[in-house]
C-alpha positions in Angstrom: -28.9 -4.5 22.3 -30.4 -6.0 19.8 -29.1 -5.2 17.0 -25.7 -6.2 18.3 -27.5 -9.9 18.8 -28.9 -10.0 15.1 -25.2 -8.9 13.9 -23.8 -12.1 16.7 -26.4 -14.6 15.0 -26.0 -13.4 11.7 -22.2 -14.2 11.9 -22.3 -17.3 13.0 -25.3 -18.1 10.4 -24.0 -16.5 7.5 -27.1 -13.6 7.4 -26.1 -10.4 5.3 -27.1 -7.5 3.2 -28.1 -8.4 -0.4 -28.9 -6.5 -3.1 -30.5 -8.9 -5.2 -34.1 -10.3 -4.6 -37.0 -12.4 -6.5 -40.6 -12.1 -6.4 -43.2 -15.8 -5.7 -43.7 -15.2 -9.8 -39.7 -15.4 -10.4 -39.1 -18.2 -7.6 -42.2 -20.4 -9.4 -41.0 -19.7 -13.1 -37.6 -21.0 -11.9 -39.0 -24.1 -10.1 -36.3 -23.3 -7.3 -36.4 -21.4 -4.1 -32.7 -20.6 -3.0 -31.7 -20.9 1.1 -28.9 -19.7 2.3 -27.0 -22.1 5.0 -23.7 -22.8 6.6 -22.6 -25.8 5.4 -20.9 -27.2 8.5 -23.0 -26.2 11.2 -25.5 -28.4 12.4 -27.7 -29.0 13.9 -28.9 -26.3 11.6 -28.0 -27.5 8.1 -24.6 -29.9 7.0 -23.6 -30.0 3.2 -22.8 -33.6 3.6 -26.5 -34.4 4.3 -26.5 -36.8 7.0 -28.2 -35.6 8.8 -28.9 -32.3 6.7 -30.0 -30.2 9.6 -33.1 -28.6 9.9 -32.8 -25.6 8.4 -32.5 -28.2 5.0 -35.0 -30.4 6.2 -37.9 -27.0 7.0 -36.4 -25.5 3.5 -37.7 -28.1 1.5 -41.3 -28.1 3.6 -41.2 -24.8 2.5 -39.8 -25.8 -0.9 -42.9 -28.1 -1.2 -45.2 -25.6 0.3 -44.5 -23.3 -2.8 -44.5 -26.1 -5.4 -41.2 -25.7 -6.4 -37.8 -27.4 -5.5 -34.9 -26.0 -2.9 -31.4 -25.3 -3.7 -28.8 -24.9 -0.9 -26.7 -21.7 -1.2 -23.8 -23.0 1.0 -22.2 -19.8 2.7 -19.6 -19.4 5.3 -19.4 -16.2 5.8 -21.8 -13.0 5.7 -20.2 -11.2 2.9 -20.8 -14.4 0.7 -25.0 -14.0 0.6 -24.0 -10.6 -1.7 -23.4 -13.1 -4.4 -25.0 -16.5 -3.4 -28.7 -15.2 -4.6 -30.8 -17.3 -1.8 -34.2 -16.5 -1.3 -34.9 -17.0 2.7 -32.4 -17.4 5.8 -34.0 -19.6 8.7 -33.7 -18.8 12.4 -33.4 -15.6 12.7 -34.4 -13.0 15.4 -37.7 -12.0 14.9 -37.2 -7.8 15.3 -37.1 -5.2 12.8 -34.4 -3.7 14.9 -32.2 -6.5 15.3 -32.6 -6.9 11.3 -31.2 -3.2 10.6 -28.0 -4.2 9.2 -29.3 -7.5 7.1 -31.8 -5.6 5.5 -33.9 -8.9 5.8 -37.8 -9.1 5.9 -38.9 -10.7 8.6 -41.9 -13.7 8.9 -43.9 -14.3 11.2 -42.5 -16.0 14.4 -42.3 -19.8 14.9 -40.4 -20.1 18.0 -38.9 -18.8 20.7 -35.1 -19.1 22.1 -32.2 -17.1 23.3 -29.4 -18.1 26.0 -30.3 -20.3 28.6 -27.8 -21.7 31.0 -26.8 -25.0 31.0 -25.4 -26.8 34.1 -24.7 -30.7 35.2 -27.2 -32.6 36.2 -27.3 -32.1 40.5 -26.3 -28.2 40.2 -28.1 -26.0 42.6 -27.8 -23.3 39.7 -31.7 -22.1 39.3 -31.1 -19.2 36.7 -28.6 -16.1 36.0 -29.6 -14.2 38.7 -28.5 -17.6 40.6 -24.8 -16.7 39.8 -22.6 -15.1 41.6 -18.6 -14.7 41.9 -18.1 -18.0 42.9 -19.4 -19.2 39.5 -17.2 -20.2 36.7 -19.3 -19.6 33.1 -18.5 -20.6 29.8 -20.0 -18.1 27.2 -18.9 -16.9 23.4 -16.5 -14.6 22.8 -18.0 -10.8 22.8 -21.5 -12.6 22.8 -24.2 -10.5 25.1 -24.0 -13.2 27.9 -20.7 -12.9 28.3 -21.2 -8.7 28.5 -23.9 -9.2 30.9 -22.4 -11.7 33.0 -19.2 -9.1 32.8 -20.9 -6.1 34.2 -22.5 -8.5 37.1 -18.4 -9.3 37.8 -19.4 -13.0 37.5 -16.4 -15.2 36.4 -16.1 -16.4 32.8 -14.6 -18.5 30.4 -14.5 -17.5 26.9 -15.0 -20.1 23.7 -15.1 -20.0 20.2 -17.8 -22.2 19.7 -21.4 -23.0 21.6 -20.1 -27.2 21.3 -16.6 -26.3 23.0 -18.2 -24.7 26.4 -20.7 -27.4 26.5 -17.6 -29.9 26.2 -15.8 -28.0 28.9 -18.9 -27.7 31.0 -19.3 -31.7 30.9 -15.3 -32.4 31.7 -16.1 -30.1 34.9 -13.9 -27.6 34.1 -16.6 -24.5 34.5 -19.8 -24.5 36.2 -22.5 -22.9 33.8 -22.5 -22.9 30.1 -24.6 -19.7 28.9 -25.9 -21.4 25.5 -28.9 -21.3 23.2 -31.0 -24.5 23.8 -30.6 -25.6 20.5 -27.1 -26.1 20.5 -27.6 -27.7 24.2 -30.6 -30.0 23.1 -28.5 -31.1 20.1 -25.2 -31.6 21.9 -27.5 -34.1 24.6 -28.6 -35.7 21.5 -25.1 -36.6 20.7 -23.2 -36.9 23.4 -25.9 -38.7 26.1 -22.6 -39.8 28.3 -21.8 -36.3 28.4 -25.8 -34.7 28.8 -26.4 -31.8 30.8 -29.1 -30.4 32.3 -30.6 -26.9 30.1 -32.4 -24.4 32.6 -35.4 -22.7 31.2 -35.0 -18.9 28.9 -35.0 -16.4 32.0 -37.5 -14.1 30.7 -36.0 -11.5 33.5 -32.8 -11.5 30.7 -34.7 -9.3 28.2 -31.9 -9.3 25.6 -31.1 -13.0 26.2 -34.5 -13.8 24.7 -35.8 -13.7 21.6 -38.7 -15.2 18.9 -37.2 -16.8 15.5 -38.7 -16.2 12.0 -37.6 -16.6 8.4 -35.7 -14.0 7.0 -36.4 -13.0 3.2 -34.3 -11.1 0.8 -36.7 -8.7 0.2 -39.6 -10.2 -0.9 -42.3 -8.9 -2.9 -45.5 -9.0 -1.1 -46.8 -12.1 -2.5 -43.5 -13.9 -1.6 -43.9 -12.4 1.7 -47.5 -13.8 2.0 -46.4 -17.0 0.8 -44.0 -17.8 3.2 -46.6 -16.8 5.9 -49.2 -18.8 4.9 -46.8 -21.9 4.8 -45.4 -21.2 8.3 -48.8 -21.3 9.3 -49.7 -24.6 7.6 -46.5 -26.1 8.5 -46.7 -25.2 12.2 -50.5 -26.1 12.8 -49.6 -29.7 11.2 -46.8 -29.8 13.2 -44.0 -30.6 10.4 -41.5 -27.6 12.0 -41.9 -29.4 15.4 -41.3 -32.8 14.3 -38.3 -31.4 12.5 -36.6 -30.3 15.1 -37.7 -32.6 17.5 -35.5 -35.2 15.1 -32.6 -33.0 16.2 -33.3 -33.0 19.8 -35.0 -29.7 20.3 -38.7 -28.8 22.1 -39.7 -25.5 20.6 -40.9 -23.1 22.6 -44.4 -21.4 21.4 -43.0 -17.4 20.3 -44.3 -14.7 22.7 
């Protein structure tokens, strides 16, 4: 289950296999450490820069952290990282498991998300285990939600795109949006005539939760170390909250 939700996040991120990798020595002699990013995907990172998402704006705390620059390796899709030569991925699920087919290393956690339901503001809808046939969800395409919701023979709508369900959920054309609260707390940032109202991660959903870490391209282990040590310092000063909180989103503490 898991692994099939690394493989969903990974598409839509731009996470692959890669077979090249760079010690802390090689990243420092360069001056540069490479991140791998969609560039049209905010809220997590936009190659036109404004805003630059947060995976840019954590990259270069992390950047700084190391004493070296950041470069933005823009990808759109997975097979591209073969060639790209990035360093770290952000956001990705935190589970050796779920990282079998990227091959990444994982960090240590520094938050925790998944696929909370999003509703309009004045619905009785209390969690998943609320819905029932009578309830119309919007969820992704061949996404986990959508095959959970399936086997419970709850009603669906199937989208492309996180943004277009929430869109279709504020015109009051389905009832629920199944959604990861980033995307939700980023689409209330920009659309307040249109906000909804995000439930809170059902930890009953066990595979529709998850912690978030950076990914490395196999690191050495001072790399590895490195990039610890920084999440650390970054999270106890509270830079990686403020960060997001520009874009709208309350982490959540990883379990």
């Amino acid at each position: 289950m898991k692994t099939y939700l690394a493989l969903l996040v990974g598409a839509l991120l731009g996470l692959a296999n890669v077979a090249q990798a760079r010690s802390l020595d090689a990243i420092r002699s360069s001056g540069v450490l490479g991140l791998c990013a969609h560039p049209n995907s905010l809220p997590f990172a936009n190659k036109a820069g404004d805003p630059p998402g947060f995976q840019i704006e954590l990259g270069n705390a992390f950047a700084r952290e190391l004493g070296v620059s950041l470069r933005s390796d823009w990808i759109i899709t997975q097979y591209q990282m073969r060639s790209a030569g990035c360093d770290i991925v952000l956001d990705i699920i935190a589970d050796r498991e779920a990282q079998g087919e990227t091959n990444l290393r994982i960090s240590k956690a520094y938050y925790r998300t998944g696929v909370a339901l999003a509703v309009p503001h004045g619905s009785k809808l209390t969690s998943f285990k609320s819905l029932d046939e009578h309830s119309k969800v919007g969820v992704l395409v061949g996404s986990m939600a959508a095959m959970t919701l399936g086997r419970r023979h709850v009603p669906t709508s199937t989208f492309g795109f996180e943004v277009d369900s929430l869109e279709a959920l504020a015109n009051h054309e389905i009832d629920a949006a199944a959604v990861t609260p980033t995307t939700a707390s980023y689409f209330n940032l920009t659309h307040p005539d249109k906000a909804v109202r995000i439930l809170e991660l059902d930890e009953n959903e066990a595979n529709l939760n998850w912690n978030v870490a950076v990914g490395m391209v196999r690191p050495d282990d001072q790399l590895r170390e490195a990039i610890d040590g920084a999440l650390d310092r970054l999270r106890t000063d509270g830079t990686i909250n403020r960060i997001y909180e520009r874009y709208g989103v309350v982490l959540q503490a990883p379990r």
